[in-house]
C-alpha positions in Angstrom: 22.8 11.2 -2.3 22.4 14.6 -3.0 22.1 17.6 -1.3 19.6 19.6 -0.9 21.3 23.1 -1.1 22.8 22.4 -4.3 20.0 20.2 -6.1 18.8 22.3 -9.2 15.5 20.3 -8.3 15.2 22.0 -5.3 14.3 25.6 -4.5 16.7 27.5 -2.4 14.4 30.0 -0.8 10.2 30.3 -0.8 9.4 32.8 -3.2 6.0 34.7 -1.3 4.1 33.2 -4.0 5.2 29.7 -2.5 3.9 30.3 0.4 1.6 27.8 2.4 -1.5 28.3 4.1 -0.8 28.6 7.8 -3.3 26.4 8.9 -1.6 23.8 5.8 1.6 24.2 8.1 2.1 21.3 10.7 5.5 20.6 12.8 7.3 17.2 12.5 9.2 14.9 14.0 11.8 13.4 11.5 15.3 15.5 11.4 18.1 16.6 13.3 20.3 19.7 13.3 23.6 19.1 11.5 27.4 21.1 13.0 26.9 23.3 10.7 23.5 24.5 11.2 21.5 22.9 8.5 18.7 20.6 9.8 18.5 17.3 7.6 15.5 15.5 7.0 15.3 11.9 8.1 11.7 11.1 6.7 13.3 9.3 3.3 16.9 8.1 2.0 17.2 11.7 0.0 18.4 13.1 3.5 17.9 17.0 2.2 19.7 19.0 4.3 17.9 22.0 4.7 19.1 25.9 5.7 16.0 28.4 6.9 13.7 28.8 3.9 14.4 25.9 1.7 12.5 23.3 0.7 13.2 19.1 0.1 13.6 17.5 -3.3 9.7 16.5 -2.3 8.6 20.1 -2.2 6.3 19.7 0.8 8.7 19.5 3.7 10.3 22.5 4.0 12.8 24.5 6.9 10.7 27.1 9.2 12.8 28.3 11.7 14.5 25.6 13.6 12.5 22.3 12.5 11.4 20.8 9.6 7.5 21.3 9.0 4.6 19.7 6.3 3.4 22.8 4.3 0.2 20.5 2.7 -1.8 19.4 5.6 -5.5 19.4 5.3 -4.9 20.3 1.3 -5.4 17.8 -1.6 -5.0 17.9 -5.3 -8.8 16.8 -5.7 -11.0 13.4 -4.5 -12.2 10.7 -6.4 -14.3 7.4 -5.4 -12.7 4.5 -7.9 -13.0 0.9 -7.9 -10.1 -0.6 -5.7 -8.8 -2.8 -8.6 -7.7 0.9 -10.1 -4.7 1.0 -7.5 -4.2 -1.7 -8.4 -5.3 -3.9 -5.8 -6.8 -7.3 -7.4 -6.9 -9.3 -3.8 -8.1 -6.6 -1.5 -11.8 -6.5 -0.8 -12.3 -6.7 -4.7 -15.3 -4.5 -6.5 -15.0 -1.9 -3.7 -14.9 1.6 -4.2 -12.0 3.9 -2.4 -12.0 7.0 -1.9 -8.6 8.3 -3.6 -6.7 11.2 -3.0 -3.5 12.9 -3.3 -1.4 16.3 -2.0 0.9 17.9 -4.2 5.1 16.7 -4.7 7.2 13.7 -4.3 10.4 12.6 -3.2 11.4 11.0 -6.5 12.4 12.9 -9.7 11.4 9.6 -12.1 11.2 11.1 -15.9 8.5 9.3 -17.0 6.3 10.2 -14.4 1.9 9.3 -15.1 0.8 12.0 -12.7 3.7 14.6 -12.6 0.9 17.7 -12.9 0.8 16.7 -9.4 3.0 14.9 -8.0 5.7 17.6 -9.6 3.4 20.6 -8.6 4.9 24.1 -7.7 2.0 26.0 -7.1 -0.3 25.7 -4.5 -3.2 26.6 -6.6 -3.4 22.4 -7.3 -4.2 21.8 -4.0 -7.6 23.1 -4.6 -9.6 21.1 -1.9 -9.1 21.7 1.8 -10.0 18.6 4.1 -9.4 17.7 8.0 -8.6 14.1 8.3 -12.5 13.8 10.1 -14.1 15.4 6.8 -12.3 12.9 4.7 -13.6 10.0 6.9 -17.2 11.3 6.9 -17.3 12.1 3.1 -16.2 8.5 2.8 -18.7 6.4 4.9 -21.7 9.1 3.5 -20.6 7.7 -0.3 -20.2 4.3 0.8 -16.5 3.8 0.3 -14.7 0.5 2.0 -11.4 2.5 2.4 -9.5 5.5 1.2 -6.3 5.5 -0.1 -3.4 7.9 -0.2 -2.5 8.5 -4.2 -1.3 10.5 -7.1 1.2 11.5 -5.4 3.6 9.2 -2.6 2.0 9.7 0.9 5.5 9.1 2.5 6.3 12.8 2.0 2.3 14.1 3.6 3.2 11.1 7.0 1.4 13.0 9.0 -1.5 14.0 7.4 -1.9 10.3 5.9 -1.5 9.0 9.4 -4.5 11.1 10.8 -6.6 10.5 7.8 -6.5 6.7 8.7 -6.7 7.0 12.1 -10.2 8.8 11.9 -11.1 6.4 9.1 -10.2 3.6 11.0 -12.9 5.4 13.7 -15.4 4.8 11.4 -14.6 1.0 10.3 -12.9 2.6 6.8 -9.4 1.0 5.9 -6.5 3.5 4.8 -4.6 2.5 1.8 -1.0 4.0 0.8 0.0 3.9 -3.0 3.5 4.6 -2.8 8.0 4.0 -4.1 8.4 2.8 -1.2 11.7 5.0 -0.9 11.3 5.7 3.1 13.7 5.6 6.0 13.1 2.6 8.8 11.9 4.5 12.0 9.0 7.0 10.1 8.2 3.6 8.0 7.4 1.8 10.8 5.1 5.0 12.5 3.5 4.9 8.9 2.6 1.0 8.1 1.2 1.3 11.9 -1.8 2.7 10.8 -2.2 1.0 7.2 -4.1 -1.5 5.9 -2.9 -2.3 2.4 -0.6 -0.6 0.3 0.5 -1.2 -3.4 4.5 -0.5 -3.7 6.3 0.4 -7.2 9.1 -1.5 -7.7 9.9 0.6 -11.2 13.1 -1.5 -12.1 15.7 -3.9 -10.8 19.0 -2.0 -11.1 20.8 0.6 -9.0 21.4 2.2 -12.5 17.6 3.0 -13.3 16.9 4.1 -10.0 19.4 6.5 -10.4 19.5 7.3 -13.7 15.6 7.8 -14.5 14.2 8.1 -10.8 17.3 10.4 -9.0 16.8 7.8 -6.2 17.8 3.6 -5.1 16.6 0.9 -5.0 17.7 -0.5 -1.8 15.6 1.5 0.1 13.2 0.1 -2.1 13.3 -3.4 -1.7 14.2 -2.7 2.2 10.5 -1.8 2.1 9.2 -4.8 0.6 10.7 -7.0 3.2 10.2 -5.3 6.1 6.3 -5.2 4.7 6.1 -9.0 4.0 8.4 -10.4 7.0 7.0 -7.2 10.1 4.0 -6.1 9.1 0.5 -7.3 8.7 -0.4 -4.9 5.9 -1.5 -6.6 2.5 0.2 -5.2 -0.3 0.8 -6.2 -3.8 3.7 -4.6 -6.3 3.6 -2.4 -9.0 5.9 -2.4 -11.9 5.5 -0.5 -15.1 7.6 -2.0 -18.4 9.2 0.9 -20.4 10.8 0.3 -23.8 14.4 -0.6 -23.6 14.6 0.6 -20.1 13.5 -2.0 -17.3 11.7 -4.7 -19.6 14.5 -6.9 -20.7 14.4 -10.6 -20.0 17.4 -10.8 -17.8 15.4 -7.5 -15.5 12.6 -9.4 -15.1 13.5 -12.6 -14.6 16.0 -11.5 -11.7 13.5 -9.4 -10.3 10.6 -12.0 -10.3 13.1 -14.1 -8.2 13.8 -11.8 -6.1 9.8 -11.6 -5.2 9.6 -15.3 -4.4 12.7 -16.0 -2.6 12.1 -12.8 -0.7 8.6 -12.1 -0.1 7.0 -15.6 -1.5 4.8 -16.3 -3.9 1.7 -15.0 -3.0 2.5 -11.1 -3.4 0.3 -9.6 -6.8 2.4 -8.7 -9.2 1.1 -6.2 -11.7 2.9 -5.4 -14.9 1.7 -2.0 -16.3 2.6 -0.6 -20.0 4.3 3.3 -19.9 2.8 6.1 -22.2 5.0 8.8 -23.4 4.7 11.9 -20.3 6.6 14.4 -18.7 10.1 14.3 -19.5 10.3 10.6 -21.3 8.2 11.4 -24.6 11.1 10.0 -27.0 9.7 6.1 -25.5 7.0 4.3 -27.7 4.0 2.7 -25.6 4.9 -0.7 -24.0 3.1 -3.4 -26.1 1.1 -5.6 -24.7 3.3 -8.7 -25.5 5.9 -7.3 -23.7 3.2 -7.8 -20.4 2.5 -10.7 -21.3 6.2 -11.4 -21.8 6.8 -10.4 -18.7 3.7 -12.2 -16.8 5.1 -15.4 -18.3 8.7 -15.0 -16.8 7.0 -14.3 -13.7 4.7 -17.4 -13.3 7.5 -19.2 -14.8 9.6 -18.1 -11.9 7.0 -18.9 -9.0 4.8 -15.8 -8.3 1.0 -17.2 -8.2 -0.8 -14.1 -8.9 0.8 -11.7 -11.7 -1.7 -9.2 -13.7 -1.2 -7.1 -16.6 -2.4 -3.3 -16.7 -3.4 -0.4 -18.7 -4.2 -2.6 -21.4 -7.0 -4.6 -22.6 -6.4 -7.8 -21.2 -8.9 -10.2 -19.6 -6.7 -13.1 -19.4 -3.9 -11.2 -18.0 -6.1 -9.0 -15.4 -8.1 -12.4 -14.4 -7.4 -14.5 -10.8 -6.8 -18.0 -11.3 -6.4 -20.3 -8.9 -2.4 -21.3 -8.5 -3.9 -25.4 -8.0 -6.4 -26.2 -10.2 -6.5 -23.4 -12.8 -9.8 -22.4 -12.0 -11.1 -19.2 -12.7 -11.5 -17.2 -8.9 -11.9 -13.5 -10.1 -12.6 -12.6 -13.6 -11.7 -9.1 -14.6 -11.9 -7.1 -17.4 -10.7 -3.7 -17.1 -11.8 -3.1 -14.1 -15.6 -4.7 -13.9 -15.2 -7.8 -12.2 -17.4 -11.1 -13.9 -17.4 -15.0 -12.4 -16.4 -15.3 -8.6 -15.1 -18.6 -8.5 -14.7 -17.9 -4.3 -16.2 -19.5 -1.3 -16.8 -17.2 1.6 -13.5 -18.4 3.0 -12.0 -17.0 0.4 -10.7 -20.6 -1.1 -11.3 -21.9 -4.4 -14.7 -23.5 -4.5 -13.4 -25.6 -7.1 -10.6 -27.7 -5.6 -10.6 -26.0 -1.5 -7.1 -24.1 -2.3 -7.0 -20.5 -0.2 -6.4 -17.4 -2.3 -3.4 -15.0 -1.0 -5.4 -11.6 0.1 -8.4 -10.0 2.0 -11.6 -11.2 0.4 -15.2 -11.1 2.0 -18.2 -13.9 0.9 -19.0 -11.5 -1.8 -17.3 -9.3 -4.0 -18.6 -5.3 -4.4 -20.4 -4.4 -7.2 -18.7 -0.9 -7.9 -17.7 -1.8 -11.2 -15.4 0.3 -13.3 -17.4 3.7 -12.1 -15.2 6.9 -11.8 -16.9 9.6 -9.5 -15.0 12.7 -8.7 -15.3 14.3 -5.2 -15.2 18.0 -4.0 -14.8 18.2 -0.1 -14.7 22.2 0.1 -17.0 24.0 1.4 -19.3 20.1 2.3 -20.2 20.2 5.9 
Protein backbone atom coordinates (compact mmCIF):
# COMPACT_ATOMS: atom_id res chain seq x y z
CA UNK A 1 0.00 0.00 0.00
CA UNK A 2 1.38 3.13 -0.65
CA UNK A 3 1.85 6.17 1.01
CA UNK A 4 0.50 9.13 0.51
CA UNK A 5 3.45 11.44 1.27
CA UNK A 6 5.62 9.84 -1.03
CA UNK A 7 3.15 8.88 -4.01
CA UNK A 8 4.38 10.88 -7.15
CA UNK A 9 0.48 10.57 -7.85
CA UNK A 10 -0.26 12.63 -5.11
CA UNK A 11 0.18 16.28 -4.48
CA UNK A 12 2.19 17.19 -1.47
CA UNK A 13 0.78 20.58 -0.78
CA UNK A 14 -2.51 22.65 -2.44
CA UNK A 15 -1.10 24.95 -4.80
CA UNK A 16 -3.80 28.34 -4.32
CA UNK A 17 -4.94 27.45 -7.63
CA UNK A 18 -6.15 24.08 -6.07
CA UNK A 19 -8.06 25.51 -3.93
CA UNK A 20 -11.80 24.42 -3.21
CA UNK A 21 -14.83 26.40 -2.96
CA UNK A 22 -15.54 26.77 0.72
CA UNK A 23 -18.98 26.04 0.52
CA UNK A 24 -17.49 22.64 -1.69
CA UNK A 25 -15.64 21.85 1.69
CA UNK A 26 -17.51 19.40 4.10
CA UNK A 27 -15.94 17.55 7.27
CA UNK A 28 -15.86 13.71 7.47
CA UNK A 29 -15.93 11.04 9.49
CA UNK A 30 -13.39 8.26 8.18
CA UNK A 31 -9.63 8.67 9.70
CA UNK A 32 -7.68 8.71 12.59
CA UNK A 33 -4.53 10.51 13.75
CA UNK A 34 -1.46 8.43 13.40
CA UNK A 35 1.93 8.75 16.43
CA UNK A 36 3.41 10.71 14.34
CA UNK A 37 0.95 13.22 13.49
CA UNK A 38 -0.27 12.32 10.13
CA UNK A 39 -4.02 11.57 9.95
CA UNK A 40 -4.81 8.51 7.61
CA UNK A 41 -7.79 8.04 5.76
CA UNK A 42 -9.88 5.05 6.42
CA UNK A 43 -12.60 5.64 3.64
CA UNK A 44 -10.70 3.00 0.99
CA UNK A 45 -7.82 0.23 1.25
CA UNK A 46 -5.20 3.07 -0.21
CA UNK A 47 -5.09 4.24 3.53
CA UNK A 48 -3.21 7.83 2.46
CA UNK A 49 -1.80 9.09 5.21
CA UNK A 50 -2.04 12.65 5.15
CA UNK A 51 0.22 15.77 6.78
CA UNK A 52 -1.66 19.45 6.81
CA UNK A 53 -2.18 20.39 3.18
CA UNK A 54 -2.02 17.27 1.26
CA UNK A 55 -4.26 15.57 -0.69
CA UNK A 56 -5.31 11.47 -1.21
CA UNK A 57 -4.38 9.43 -4.25
CA UNK A 58 -8.33 10.32 -4.98
CA UNK A 59 -7.64 14.04 -5.13
CA UNK A 60 -10.88 15.00 -3.31
CA UNK A 61 -10.22 14.16 0.24
CA UNK A 62 -7.68 16.23 1.44
CA UNK A 63 -5.99 17.30 5.23
CA UNK A 64 -7.42 20.80 6.61
CA UNK A 65 -6.26 21.28 9.84
CA UNK A 66 -6.81 18.35 12.06
CA UNK A 67 -9.46 16.08 9.98
CA UNK A 68 -9.80 14.92 6.82
CA UNK A 69 -12.50 16.95 4.70
CA UNK A 70 -14.43 16.37 0.99
CA UNK A 71 -13.30 19.43 -1.09
CA UNK A 72 -16.29 18.52 -4.04
CA UNK A 73 -19.50 18.68 -2.29
CA UNK A 74 -22.33 20.22 -4.10
CA UNK A 75 -19.95 20.33 -7.43
CA UNK A 76 -20.21 17.91 -10.48
CA UNK A 77 -18.42 17.41 -13.63
CA UNK A 78 -21.75 17.98 -15.68
CA UNK A 79 -25.47 16.07 -15.72
CA UNK A 80 -26.86 13.90 -18.15
CA UNK A 81 -30.41 11.93 -18.28
CA UNK A 82 -29.39 8.35 -20.19
CA UNK A 83 -31.20 5.22 -20.58
CA UNK A 84 -30.39 2.91 -17.50
CA UNK A 85 -29.11 0.02 -19.66
CA UNK A 86 -26.05 2.79 -20.33
CA UNK A 87 -24.58 1.89 -16.79
CA UNK A 88 -25.01 -0.85 -17.60
CA UNK A 89 -27.90 -2.09 -15.81
CA UNK A 90 -29.95 -4.66 -18.17
CA UNK A 91 -32.32 -5.98 -15.07
CA UNK A 92 -33.05 -2.75 -13.25
CA UNK A 93 -36.19 -1.09 -14.14
CA UNK A 94 -35.24 -1.52 -17.87
CA UNK A 95 -35.94 1.57 -20.60
CA UNK A 96 -35.70 4.13 -17.71
CA UNK A 97 -33.89 7.12 -17.94
CA UNK A 98 -31.26 8.16 -14.85
CA UNK A 99 -30.15 11.06 -14.18
CA UNK A 100 -26.16 10.54 -14.29
CA UNK A 101 -23.59 12.45 -12.71
CA UNK A 102 -20.12 12.50 -11.60
CA UNK A 103 -17.47 14.86 -9.32
CA UNK A 104 -14.06 15.08 -10.22
CA UNK A 105 -10.99 12.12 -9.03
CA UNK A 106 -10.74 8.66 -8.11
CA UNK A 107 -9.04 6.39 -5.81
CA UNK A 108 -7.66 4.14 -8.51
CA UNK A 109 -4.73 5.02 -10.92
CA UNK A 110 -6.01 2.29 -13.77
CA UNK A 111 -3.97 3.23 -17.16
CA UNK A 112 -6.50 2.58 -19.40
CA UNK A 113 -8.97 4.62 -17.88
CA UNK A 114 -12.57 5.65 -20.40
CA UNK A 115 -13.29 8.79 -18.39
CA UNK A 116 -9.89 9.94 -16.97
CA UNK A 117 -10.69 13.83 -18.15
CA UNK A 118 -12.65 13.40 -15.09
CA UNK A 119 -12.09 11.06 -13.07
CA UNK A 120 -8.12 12.17 -13.21
CA UNK A 121 -9.10 15.94 -13.05
CA UNK A 122 -6.73 18.57 -11.35
CA UNK A 123 -8.50 21.53 -11.84
CA UNK A 124 -11.55 22.57 -10.47
CA UNK A 125 -12.63 24.37 -13.42
CA UNK A 126 -14.33 20.56 -14.53
CA UNK A 127 -16.55 20.73 -11.80
CA UNK A 128 -18.52 23.34 -13.73
CA UNK A 129 -22.07 22.72 -12.21
CA UNK A 130 -22.84 23.43 -8.59
CA UNK A 131 -25.87 21.32 -7.15
CA UNK A 132 -27.30 20.73 -3.39
CA UNK A 133 -28.39 17.13 -3.00
CA UNK A 134 -32.31 18.72 -3.02
CA UNK A 135 -31.68 20.48 -6.53
CA UNK A 136 -30.42 17.23 -7.86
CA UNK A 137 -33.66 15.43 -6.69
CA UNK A 138 -35.99 18.09 -8.05
CA UNK A 139 -34.17 18.38 -11.50
CA UNK A 140 -34.74 14.66 -11.58
CA UNK A 141 -38.48 14.13 -10.79
CA UNK A 142 -39.17 17.67 -13.06
CA UNK A 143 -37.45 15.50 -16.22
CA UNK A 144 -39.00 12.39 -15.36
CA UNK A 145 -36.01 10.25 -14.25
CA UNK A 146 -36.68 6.81 -12.21
CA UNK A 147 -33.32 7.21 -10.41
CA UNK A 148 -30.02 9.01 -10.48
CA UNK A 149 -26.84 7.44 -10.39
CA UNK A 150 -23.44 8.34 -9.06
CA UNK A 151 -20.84 8.11 -12.28
CA UNK A 152 -17.86 8.97 -14.29
CA UNK A 153 -16.11 9.06 -11.71
CA UNK A 154 -16.28 6.34 -8.33
CA UNK A 155 -18.72 7.85 -5.79
CA UNK A 156 -16.79 6.06 -2.94
CA UNK A 157 -14.41 8.93 -2.78
CA UNK A 158 -17.65 12.01 -2.85
CA UNK A 159 -19.62 9.31 0.39
CA UNK A 160 -21.08 12.00 1.59
CA UNK A 161 -22.34 13.93 -1.00
CA UNK A 162 -23.63 10.67 -2.79
CA UNK A 163 -25.31 9.69 0.52
CA UNK A 164 -27.30 13.06 0.70
CA UNK A 165 -28.11 12.99 -2.93
CA UNK A 166 -29.98 9.66 -2.34
CA UNK A 167 -31.37 10.44 0.70
CA UNK A 168 -33.39 13.53 -0.76
CA UNK A 169 -34.05 11.41 -3.87
CA UNK A 170 -35.30 8.72 -1.96
CA UNK A 171 -37.74 11.80 -0.49
CA UNK A 172 -39.06 12.04 -3.67
CA UNK A 173 -39.69 8.22 -4.66
CA UNK A 174 -36.21 8.44 -6.98
CA UNK A 175 -33.79 5.42 -6.50
CA UNK A 176 -29.83 6.28 -6.14
CA UNK A 177 -27.53 4.27 -8.12
CA UNK A 178 -23.57 3.96 -7.44
CA UNK A 179 -21.32 3.01 -10.49
CA UNK A 180 -18.27 2.16 -8.88
CA UNK A 181 -14.36 -0.38 -8.22
CA UNK A 182 -15.78 -1.31 -5.55
CA UNK A 183 -12.21 -0.70 -3.74
CA UNK A 184 -13.85 0.57 -0.29
CA UNK A 185 -13.04 -0.18 3.38
CA UNK A 186 -15.97 -2.32 5.47
CA UNK A 187 -17.42 0.27 8.06
CA UNK A 188 -17.88 3.57 5.28
CA UNK A 189 -19.18 0.53 2.81
CA UNK A 190 -21.72 -0.36 4.95
CA UNK A 191 -22.93 3.65 5.73
CA UNK A 192 -22.75 3.84 1.76
CA UNK A 193 -24.87 0.67 0.41
CA UNK A 194 -27.40 1.95 3.29
CA UNK A 195 -28.78 4.31 1.25
CA UNK A 196 -28.37 2.55 -2.36
CA UNK A 197 -30.55 0.93 -4.52
CA UNK A 198 -28.53 -0.64 -7.23
CA UNK A 199 -25.04 -0.37 -8.08
CA UNK A 200 -22.97 -1.79 -11.13
CA UNK A 201 -19.35 -2.95 -9.67
CA UNK A 202 -16.11 -3.31 -12.00
CA UNK A 203 -14.47 -6.21 -11.48
CA UNK A 204 -11.53 -5.10 -14.19
CA UNK A 205 -9.47 -8.48 -13.82
CA UNK A 206 -8.90 -11.55 -11.81
CA UNK A 207 -5.27 -11.31 -10.60
CA UNK A 208 -3.55 -9.47 -7.78
CA UNK A 209 -0.93 -8.69 -10.58
CA UNK A 210 -3.37 -6.49 -12.80
CA UNK A 211 -4.73 -4.75 -9.99
CA UNK A 212 -1.56 -3.70 -9.14
CA UNK A 213 0.13 -3.46 -12.04
CA UNK A 214 -2.51 -1.43 -14.32
CA UNK A 215 -4.96 -0.15 -11.51
CA UNK A 216 -2.15 0.85 -8.44
CA UNK A 217 -4.81 -0.99 -6.35
CA UNK A 218 -6.18 -5.04 -5.17
CA UNK A 219 -8.43 -6.93 -5.84
CA UNK A 220 -9.39 -8.30 -2.49
CA UNK A 221 -10.97 -5.42 -1.48
CA UNK A 222 -12.67 -5.88 -4.63
CA UNK A 223 -14.26 -9.00 -4.44
CA UNK A 224 -14.82 -8.33 -0.53
CA UNK A 225 -17.31 -5.93 -2.04
CA UNK A 226 -19.05 -8.29 -4.13
CA UNK A 227 -19.82 -10.57 -1.32
CA UNK A 228 -20.65 -8.47 1.30
CA UNK A 229 -23.30 -6.92 -1.61
CA UNK A 230 -24.73 -10.34 -2.58
CA UNK A 231 -24.72 -12.18 0.93
CA UNK A 232 -25.70 -8.38 3.39
CA UNK A 233 -27.26 -6.18 1.35
CA UNK A 234 -30.46 -5.91 -0.47
CA UNK A 235 -29.01 -3.69 -3.26
CA UNK A 236 -29.27 -5.10 -6.96
CA UNK A 237 -26.17 -4.93 -8.61
CA UNK A 238 -24.77 -6.49 -11.64
CA UNK A 239 -20.76 -6.58 -12.63
CA UNK A 240 -18.79 -4.87 -15.02
CA UNK A 241 -15.72 -6.22 -16.68
CA UNK A 242 -13.92 -4.68 -19.60
CA UNK A 243 -11.60 -7.28 -21.84
CA UNK A 244 -8.31 -5.66 -22.80
CA UNK A 245 -5.83 -7.30 -25.32
CA UNK A 246 -3.45 -9.52 -23.70
CA UNK A 247 -4.10 -8.12 -20.30
CA UNK A 248 -7.28 -9.69 -18.49
CA UNK A 249 -8.95 -11.60 -21.51
CA UNK A 250 -7.22 -14.92 -21.52
CA UNK A 251 -9.21 -18.12 -21.17
CA UNK A 252 -7.74 -19.32 -17.92
CA UNK A 253 -8.78 -15.19 -16.45
CA UNK A 254 -12.03 -15.67 -17.39
CA UNK A 255 -12.93 -18.88 -16.72
CA UNK A 256 -11.57 -18.63 -13.02
CA UNK A 257 -13.28 -15.50 -12.65
CA UNK A 258 -16.73 -16.62 -14.02
CA UNK A 259 -16.48 -19.34 -11.22
CA UNK A 260 -15.68 -17.29 -8.88
CA UNK A 261 -19.23 -15.37 -9.65
CA UNK A 262 -21.28 -18.47 -9.30
CA UNK A 263 -19.80 -20.15 -6.47
CA UNK A 264 -19.66 -16.80 -4.65
CA UNK A 265 -22.43 -14.64 -5.56
CA UNK A 266 -24.72 -17.26 -7.76
CA UNK A 267 -25.88 -17.27 -10.88
CA UNK A 268 -28.14 -14.69 -11.24
CA UNK A 269 -25.61 -11.53 -10.96
CA UNK A 270 -25.44 -9.70 -14.85
CA UNK A 271 -22.39 -10.03 -16.17
CA UNK A 272 -21.37 -7.55 -18.71
CA UNK A 273 -18.28 -7.97 -20.86
CA UNK A 274 -17.19 -4.59 -22.39
CA UNK A 275 -14.41 -4.09 -25.22
CA UNK A 276 -11.39 -1.33 -24.16
CA UNK A 277 -10.50 1.52 -26.67
CA UNK A 278 -7.03 2.93 -26.67
CA UNK A 279 -7.15 6.13 -23.74
CA UNK A 280 -5.16 7.76 -21.39
CA UNK A 281 -2.10 6.13 -20.67
CA UNK A 282 -2.81 2.56 -22.45
CA UNK A 283 -2.79 3.76 -26.28
CA UNK A 284 -0.17 0.94 -27.40
CA UNK A 285 -3.59 -1.79 -26.87
CA UNK A 286 -5.63 -2.47 -30.09
CA UNK A 287 -9.59 -2.40 -29.51
CA UNK A 288 -10.99 -5.69 -27.99
CA UNK A 289 -12.82 -7.55 -30.80
CA UNK A 290 -15.95 -8.57 -30.56
CA UNK A 291 -15.22 -12.34 -30.55
CA UNK A 292 -13.21 -11.97 -27.77
CA UNK A 293 -16.84 -10.96 -25.93
CA UNK A 294 -18.38 -13.33 -27.23
CA UNK A 295 -15.43 -15.63 -26.24
CA UNK A 296 -15.75 -14.57 -23.02
CA UNK A 297 -19.77 -14.65 -22.74
CA UNK A 298 -19.45 -18.29 -23.76
CA UNK A 299 -16.99 -19.24 -20.89
CA UNK A 300 -19.31 -17.54 -18.78
CA UNK A 301 -22.60 -19.31 -19.56
CA UNK A 302 -20.55 -22.32 -19.88
CA UNK A 303 -19.56 -21.89 -16.26
CA UNK A 304 -23.18 -21.14 -14.75
CA UNK A 305 -23.87 -17.37 -14.88
CA UNK A 306 -27.62 -17.00 -16.36
CA UNK A 307 -27.40 -13.50 -17.56
CA UNK A 308 -23.95 -12.37 -19.28
CA UNK A 309 -24.13 -9.32 -21.92
CA UNK A 310 -21.65 -7.93 -24.22
CA UNK A 311 -20.95 -4.03 -24.54
CA UNK A 312 -19.72 -1.28 -26.52
CA UNK A 313 -20.19 -3.27 -29.47
CA UNK A 314 -22.92 -3.99 -31.83
CA UNK A 315 -24.34 -6.90 -30.56
CA UNK A 316 -27.99 -7.87 -30.31
CA UNK A 317 -27.60 -11.34 -29.43
CA UNK A 318 -25.04 -10.72 -26.91
CA UNK A 319 -26.87 -7.43 -25.24
CA UNK A 320 -30.41 -9.51 -25.46
CA UNK A 321 -32.14 -11.28 -21.99
CA UNK A 322 -33.04 -14.78 -22.44
CA UNK A 323 -34.63 -16.70 -20.23
CA UNK A 324 -31.99 -19.23 -18.38
CA UNK A 325 -35.17 -22.24 -18.77
CA UNK A 326 -36.65 -22.16 -21.93
CA UNK A 327 -34.49 -19.90 -24.12
CA UNK A 328 -37.07 -17.51 -24.70
CA UNK A 329 -36.40 -14.16 -25.57
CA UNK A 330 -37.48 -11.79 -22.14
CA UNK A 331 -35.66 -8.43 -23.07
CA UNK A 332 -34.40 -7.78 -26.54
CA UNK A 333 -31.82 -5.07 -26.79
CA UNK A 334 -29.98 -3.53 -29.31
CA UNK A 335 -27.62 -0.93 -28.26
CA UNK A 336 -29.51 0.41 -25.95
CA UNK A 337 -33.38 0.62 -27.43
CA UNK A 338 -35.03 -2.12 -26.01
CA UNK A 339 -37.58 -4.33 -28.64
CA UNK A 340 -39.80 -7.69 -27.57
CA UNK A 341 -40.67 -7.97 -23.78
CA UNK A 342 -41.08 -11.48 -23.33
CA UNK A 343 -42.10 -10.55 -19.35
CA UNK A 344 -45.24 -10.94 -17.33
CA UNK A 345 -45.94 -8.29 -14.74
CA UNK A 346 -44.30 -10.60 -12.20
CA UNK A 347 -41.42 -10.32 -13.90
CA UNK A 348 -41.31 -14.25 -14.93
CA UNK A 349 -41.09 -15.54 -18.34
CA UNK A 350 -44.46 -15.59 -19.91
CA UNK A 351 -43.31 -18.28 -21.86
CA UNK A 352 -42.52 -21.21 -19.51
CA UNK A 353 -43.44 -19.20 -15.68
CA UNK A 354 -39.49 -18.99 -14.85
CA UNK A 355 -38.67 -15.66 -12.63
CA UNK A 356 -36.03 -13.34 -14.10
CA UNK A 357 -33.12 -12.30 -11.49
CA UNK A 358 -33.66 -8.27 -11.07
CA UNK A 359 -36.10 -5.30 -10.41
CA UNK A 360 -38.60 -5.23 -13.28
CA UNK A 361 -42.08 -3.44 -13.29
CA UNK A 362 -45.29 -4.81 -15.76
CA UNK A 363 -43.85 -2.67 -18.37
CA UNK A 364 -40.67 -1.67 -19.50
CA UNK A 365 -39.78 2.43 -20.06
CA UNK A 366 -39.78 3.72 -23.32
CA UNK A 367 -36.58 5.99 -23.03
CA UNK A 368 -34.86 4.42 -25.64
CA UNK A 369 -31.22 5.08 -26.42
CA UNK A 370 -31.90 9.13 -25.95
CA UNK A 371 -28.78 11.06 -24.54
CA UNK A 372 -29.93 14.55 -22.98
CA UNK A 373 -27.34 16.62 -21.25
CA UNK A 374 -28.36 18.54 -18.01
CA UNK A 375 -27.11 21.98 -16.69
CA UNK A 376 -28.25 22.51 -12.95
CA UNK A 377 -26.57 26.06 -12.40
CA UNK A 378 -28.04 28.80 -12.04
CA UNK A 379 -32.02 26.36 -12.41
CA UNK A 380 -34.11 27.25 -9.46
Amino acid sequence: MRDATTSADTPTEVRPEDLAPADSIVSTKYWHVLPDGRIQCDLCPRACKLREGQRGLCYVRARLGDEIVLTTYGRSSGFCVDPIEKKPLNHFLPGTPVLSFGTAGCNLACRFCQNWDISKAREYDVLADQATPEKVASVAADLGCRSVAFTYNDPVIFHEYAIDVADACHERGIRAVAVTAGYVNPEPRREFYAHMDAANVDLKGFTEEFYHRICAGSLAPVLDTLEYLKHETDVWFEITTLLIPGLNDSDEEIDAMTKWVVEHLGPDVPHHFTAFHPDFKMMDRPPTPPETLTRARKIALDNGERYVYTGNVHDPEGQTTYCHRCGAVLIERDWYRLGRWGLDAEGRCAACGTPCAGVFEAKPGTWGSRRLPVRLAGVD
